[in-house]
DSSP file (Angstrom, degrees, kcal/mol; ACC not computed):
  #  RESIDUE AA STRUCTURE BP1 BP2  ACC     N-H-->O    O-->H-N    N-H-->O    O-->H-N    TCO  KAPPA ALPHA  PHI   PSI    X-CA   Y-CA   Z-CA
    1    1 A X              0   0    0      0, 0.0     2,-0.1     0, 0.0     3,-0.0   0.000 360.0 360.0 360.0 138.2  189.4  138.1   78.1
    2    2 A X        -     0   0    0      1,-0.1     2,-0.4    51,-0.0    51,-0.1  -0.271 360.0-114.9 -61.3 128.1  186.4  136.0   76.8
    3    3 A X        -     0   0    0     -2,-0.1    -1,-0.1     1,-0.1    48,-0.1  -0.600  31.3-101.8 -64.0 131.6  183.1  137.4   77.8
    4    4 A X        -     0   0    0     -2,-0.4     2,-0.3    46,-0.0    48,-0.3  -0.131  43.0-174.7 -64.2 130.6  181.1  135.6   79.9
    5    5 A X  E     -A   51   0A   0     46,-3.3    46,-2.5    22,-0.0     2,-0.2  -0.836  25.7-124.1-132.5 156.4  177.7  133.3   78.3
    6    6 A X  E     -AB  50  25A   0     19,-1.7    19,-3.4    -2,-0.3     2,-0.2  -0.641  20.0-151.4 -85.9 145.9  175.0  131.5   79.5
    7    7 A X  E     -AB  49  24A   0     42,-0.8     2,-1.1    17,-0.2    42,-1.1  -0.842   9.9-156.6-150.7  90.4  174.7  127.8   78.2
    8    8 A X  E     -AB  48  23A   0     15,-1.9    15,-1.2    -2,-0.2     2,-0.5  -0.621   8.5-168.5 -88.2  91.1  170.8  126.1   78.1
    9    9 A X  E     +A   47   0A   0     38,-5.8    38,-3.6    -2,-1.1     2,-0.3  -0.781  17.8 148.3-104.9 131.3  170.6  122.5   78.2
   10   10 A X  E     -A   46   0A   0     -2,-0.5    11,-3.1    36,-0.2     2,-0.2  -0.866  35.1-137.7-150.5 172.2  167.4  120.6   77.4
   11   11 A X  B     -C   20   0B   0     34,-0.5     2,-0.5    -2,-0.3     9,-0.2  -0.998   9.5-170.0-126.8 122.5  165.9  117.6   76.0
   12   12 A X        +     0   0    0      7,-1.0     2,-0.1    -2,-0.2    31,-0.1  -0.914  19.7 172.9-108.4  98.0  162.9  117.5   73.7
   13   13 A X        +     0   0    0     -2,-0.5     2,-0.2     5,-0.2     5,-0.2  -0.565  13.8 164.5 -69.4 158.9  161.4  113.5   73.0
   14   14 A X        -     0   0    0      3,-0.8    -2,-0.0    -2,-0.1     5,-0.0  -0.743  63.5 -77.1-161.6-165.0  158.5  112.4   71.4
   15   15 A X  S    S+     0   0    0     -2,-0.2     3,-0.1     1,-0.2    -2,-0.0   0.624 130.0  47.5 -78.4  -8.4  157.9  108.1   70.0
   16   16 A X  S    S-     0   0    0      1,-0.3     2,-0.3     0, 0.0    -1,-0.2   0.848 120.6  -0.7-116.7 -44.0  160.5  108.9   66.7
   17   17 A X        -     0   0    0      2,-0.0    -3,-0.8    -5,-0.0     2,-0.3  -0.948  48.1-134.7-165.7 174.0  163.6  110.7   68.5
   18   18 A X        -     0   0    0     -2,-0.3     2,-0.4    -5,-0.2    -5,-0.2  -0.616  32.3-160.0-134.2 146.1  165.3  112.1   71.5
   19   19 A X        -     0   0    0     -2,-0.3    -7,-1.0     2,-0.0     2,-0.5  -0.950   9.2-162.7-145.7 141.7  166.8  115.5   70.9
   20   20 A X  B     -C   11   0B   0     -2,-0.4    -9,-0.2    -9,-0.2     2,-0.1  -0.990   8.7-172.7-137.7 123.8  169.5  117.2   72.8
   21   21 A X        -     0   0    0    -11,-3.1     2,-0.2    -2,-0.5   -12,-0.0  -0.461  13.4-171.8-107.8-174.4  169.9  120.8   72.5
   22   22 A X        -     0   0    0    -14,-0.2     2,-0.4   -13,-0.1   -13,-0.2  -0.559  17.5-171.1-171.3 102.6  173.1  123.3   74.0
   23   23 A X  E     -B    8   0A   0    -15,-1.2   -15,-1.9    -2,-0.2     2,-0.4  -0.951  10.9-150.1 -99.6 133.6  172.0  127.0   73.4
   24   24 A X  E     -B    7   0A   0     -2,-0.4     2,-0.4   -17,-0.2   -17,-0.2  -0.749  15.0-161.4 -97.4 140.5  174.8  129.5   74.1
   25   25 A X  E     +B    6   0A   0    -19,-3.4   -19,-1.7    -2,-0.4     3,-0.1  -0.974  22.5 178.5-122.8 147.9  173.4  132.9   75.2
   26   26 A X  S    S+     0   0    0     -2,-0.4     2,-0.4   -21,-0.2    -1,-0.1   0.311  77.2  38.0 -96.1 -20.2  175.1  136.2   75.3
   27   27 A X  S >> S-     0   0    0    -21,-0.1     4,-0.9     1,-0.0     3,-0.7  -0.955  78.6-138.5-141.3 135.1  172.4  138.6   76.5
   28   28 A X  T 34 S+     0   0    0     -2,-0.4     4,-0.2     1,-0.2    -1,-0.0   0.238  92.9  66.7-112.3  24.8  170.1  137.2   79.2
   29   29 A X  T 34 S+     0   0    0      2,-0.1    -1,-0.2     3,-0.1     0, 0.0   0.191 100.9  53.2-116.4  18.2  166.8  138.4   78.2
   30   30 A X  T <4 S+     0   0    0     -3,-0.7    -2,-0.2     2,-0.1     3,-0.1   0.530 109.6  56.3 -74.1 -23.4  167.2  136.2   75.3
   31   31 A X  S  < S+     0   0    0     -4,-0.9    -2,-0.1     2,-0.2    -3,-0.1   0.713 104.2  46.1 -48.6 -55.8  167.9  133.8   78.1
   32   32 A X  S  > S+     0   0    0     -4,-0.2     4,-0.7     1,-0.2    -1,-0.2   0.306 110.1  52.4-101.6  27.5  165.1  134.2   79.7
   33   33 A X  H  > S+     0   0    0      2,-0.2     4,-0.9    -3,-0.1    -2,-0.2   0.291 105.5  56.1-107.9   3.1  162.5  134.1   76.5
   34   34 A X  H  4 S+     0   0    0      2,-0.1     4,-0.3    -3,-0.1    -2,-0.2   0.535 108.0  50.8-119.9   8.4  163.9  131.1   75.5
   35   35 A X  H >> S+     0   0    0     -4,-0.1     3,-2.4     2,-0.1     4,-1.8   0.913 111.6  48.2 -36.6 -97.1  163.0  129.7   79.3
   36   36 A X  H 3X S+     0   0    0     -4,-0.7     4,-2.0     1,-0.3     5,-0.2   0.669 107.4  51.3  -2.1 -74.6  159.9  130.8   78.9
   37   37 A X  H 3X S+     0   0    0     -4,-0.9     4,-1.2     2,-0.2    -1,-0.3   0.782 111.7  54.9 -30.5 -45.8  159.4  129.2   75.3
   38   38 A X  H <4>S+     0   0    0     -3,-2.4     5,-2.1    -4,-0.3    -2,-0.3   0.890 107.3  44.2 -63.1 -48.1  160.6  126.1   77.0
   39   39 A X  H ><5S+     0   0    0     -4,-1.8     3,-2.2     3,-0.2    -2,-0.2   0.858 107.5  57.7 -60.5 -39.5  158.1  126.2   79.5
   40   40 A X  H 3<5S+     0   0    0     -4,-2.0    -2,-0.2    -5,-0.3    -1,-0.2   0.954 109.7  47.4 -52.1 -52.9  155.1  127.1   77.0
   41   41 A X  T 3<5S-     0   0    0     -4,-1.2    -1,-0.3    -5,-0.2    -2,-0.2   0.256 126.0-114.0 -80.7   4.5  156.1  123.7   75.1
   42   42 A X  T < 5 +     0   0    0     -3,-2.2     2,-0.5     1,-0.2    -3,-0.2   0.871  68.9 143.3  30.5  66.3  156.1  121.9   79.1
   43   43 A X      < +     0   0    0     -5,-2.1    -1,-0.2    -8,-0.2     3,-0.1  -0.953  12.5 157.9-105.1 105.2  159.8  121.3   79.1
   44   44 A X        +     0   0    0     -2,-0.5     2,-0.7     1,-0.1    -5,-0.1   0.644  55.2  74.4-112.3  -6.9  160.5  122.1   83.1
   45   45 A X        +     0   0    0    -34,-0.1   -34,-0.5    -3,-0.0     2,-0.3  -0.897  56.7 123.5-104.7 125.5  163.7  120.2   83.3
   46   46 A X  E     -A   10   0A   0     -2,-0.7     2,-0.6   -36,-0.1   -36,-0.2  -0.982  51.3-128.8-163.2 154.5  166.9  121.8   81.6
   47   47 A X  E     -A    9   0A   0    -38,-3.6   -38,-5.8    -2,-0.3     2,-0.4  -0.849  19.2-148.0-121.7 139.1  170.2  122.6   83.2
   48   48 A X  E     -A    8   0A   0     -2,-0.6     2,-0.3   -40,-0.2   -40,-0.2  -0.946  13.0-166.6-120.7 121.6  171.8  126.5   82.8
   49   49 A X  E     -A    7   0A   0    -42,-1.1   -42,-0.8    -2,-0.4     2,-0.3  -0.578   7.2-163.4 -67.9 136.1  175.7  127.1   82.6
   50   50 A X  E     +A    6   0A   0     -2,-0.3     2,-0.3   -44,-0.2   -44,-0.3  -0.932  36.6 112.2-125.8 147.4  177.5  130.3   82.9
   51   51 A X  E     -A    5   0A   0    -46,-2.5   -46,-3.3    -2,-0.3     3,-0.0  -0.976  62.2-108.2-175.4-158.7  180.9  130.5   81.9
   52   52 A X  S    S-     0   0    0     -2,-0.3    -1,-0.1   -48,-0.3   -46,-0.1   0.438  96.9  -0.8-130.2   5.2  183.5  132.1   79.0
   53   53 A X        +     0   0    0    -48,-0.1     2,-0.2   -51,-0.1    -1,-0.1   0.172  66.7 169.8 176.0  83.9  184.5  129.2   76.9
   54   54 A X        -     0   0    0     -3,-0.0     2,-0.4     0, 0.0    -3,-0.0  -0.551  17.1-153.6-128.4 163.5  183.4  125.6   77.3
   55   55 A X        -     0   0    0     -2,-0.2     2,-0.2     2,-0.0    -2,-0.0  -0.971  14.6-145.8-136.0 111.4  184.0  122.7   74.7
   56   56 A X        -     0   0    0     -2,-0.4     2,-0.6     2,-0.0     0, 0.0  -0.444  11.9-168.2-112.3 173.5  181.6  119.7   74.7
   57   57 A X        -     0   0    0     -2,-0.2     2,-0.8     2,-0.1    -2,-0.0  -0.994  18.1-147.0-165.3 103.5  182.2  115.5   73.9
   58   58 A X        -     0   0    0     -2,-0.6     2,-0.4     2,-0.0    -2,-0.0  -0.844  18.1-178.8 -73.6  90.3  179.5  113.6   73.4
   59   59 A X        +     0   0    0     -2,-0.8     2,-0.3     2,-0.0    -2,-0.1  -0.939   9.0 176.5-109.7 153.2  179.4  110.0   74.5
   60   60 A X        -     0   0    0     -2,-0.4     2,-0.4     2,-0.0    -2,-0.0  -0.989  13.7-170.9-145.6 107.9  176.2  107.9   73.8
   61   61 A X        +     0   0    0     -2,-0.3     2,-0.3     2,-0.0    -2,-0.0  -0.942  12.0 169.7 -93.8 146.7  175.4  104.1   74.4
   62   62 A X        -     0   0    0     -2,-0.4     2,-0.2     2,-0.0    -2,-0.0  -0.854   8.8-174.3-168.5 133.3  172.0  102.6   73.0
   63   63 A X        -     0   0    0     -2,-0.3     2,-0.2     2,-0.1    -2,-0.0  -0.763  12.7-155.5-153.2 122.7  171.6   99.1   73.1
   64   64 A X        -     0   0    0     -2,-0.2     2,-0.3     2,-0.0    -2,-0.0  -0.301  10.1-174.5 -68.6 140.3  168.3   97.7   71.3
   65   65 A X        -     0   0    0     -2,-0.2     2,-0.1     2,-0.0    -2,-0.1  -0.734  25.5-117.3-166.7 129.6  166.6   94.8   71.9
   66   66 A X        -     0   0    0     -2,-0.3     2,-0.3     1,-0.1    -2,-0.0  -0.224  22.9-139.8 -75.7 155.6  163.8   93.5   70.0
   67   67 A X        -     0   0    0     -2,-0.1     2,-0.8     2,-0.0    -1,-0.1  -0.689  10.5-137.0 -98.9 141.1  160.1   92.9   71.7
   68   68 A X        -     0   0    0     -2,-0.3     5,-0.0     1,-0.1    -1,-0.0  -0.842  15.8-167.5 -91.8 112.0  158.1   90.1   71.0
   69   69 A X        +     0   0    0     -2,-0.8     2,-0.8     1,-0.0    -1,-0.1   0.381  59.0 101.8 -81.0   1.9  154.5   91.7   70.5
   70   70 A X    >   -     0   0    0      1,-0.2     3,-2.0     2,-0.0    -2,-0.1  -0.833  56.4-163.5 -93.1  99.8  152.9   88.2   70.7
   71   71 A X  T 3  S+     0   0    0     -2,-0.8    -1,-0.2     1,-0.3    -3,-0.0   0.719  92.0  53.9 -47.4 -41.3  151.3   87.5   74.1
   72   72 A X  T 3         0   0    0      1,-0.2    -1,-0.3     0, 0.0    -2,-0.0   0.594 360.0 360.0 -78.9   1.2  151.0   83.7   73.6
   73   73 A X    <         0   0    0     -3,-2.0    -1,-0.2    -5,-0.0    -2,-0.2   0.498 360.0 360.0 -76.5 360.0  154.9   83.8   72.8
C-alpha cells in the first residue's frame, strides 16, 4: 500500500508572473520548514493535503484586454 504524503499548495505573484507550486512531502518536518519558509517570504495563504496518491489537471482561463493609458481618451 502507498504510503501516505502531505501535498503544499501555494501561490507566489509579483507584476511579471503568477506561479503555482504543489510540493509533495514525505516526512513532516520537512513539512513544516517549508511552512515556515513560506511564512518568512509572507505567503500566509496555502492549502495542505494529506493523502497516498493524487493526480492533478490543470485548467486555466486568462482573457486580456488592453488599457488605454490616455486619460483624455
Amino acid at each position: 500500500m502507498a504510503q501516505e504524503r502531505y501535498y503544499l499548495i501555494y501561490q507566489e505573484a509579483n507584476e511579471e508572473e503568477c506561479l503555482l507550486t504543489i510540493e509533495p512531502f514525505d516526512d513532516e518536518e520537512k513539512l513544516a520548514e517549508a511552512i515556515n519558509r513560506l511564512e518568512g517570504q509572507h505567503i500566509s495563504e496555502y492549502t495542505l493535503i494529506k493523502g497516498r496518491k493524487m493526480k492533478a489537471a490543470l485548467r486555466v482561463a486568462v482573457d486580456l484586454t488592453e488599457i488605454d493609458d490616455d486619460p483624455d481618451a
